[in-house]
Phi, psi and omega in degrees: 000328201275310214289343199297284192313284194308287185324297172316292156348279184266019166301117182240359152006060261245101230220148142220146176243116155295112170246183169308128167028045137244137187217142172232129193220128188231127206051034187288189197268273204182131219317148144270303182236140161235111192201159203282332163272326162224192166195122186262148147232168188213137189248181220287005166228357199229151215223077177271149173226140190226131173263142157180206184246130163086011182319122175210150168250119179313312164232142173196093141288218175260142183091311203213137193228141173211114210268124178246180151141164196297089147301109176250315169205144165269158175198138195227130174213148196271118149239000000 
């Protein structure tokens, strides 16, 4: 169980979960835009950009973000 937890811990993985009008993303690089209609972030090979309405971020840690507000699109692009 303890290697489960170390293992989660040191997890750099670069991940988003989509809820209703919630997004949660744990390990991105670092914000490109921010604004109440988008949000760019860009993680170290992927490139998100998300439109919607009322965008805020709710949570901002080191690492990790939790974007709330009327979601309309994800755009997910490879660099």
């Amino acid at each position: 169980m303890l290697d489960r937890l170390t293992n989660y811990i040191n997890d750099n993985t670069f991940r988003f979960t989509v809820y209703e009008n919630t997004i949660h993303v744990i390990n991105y690089k670092r914000i490109l835009i921010l604004e109440e209609d988008r949000i760019s972030f860009q993680s170290k090979n992927q490139k998100i950009k998300i439109e919607g309405e009322g965008l805020i971020l709710k949570k901002i840690l080191n690492q990790e973000m939790l974007i709330t507000g009327k979601i309309y699109k994800i755009e997910v692009s490879y660099e």
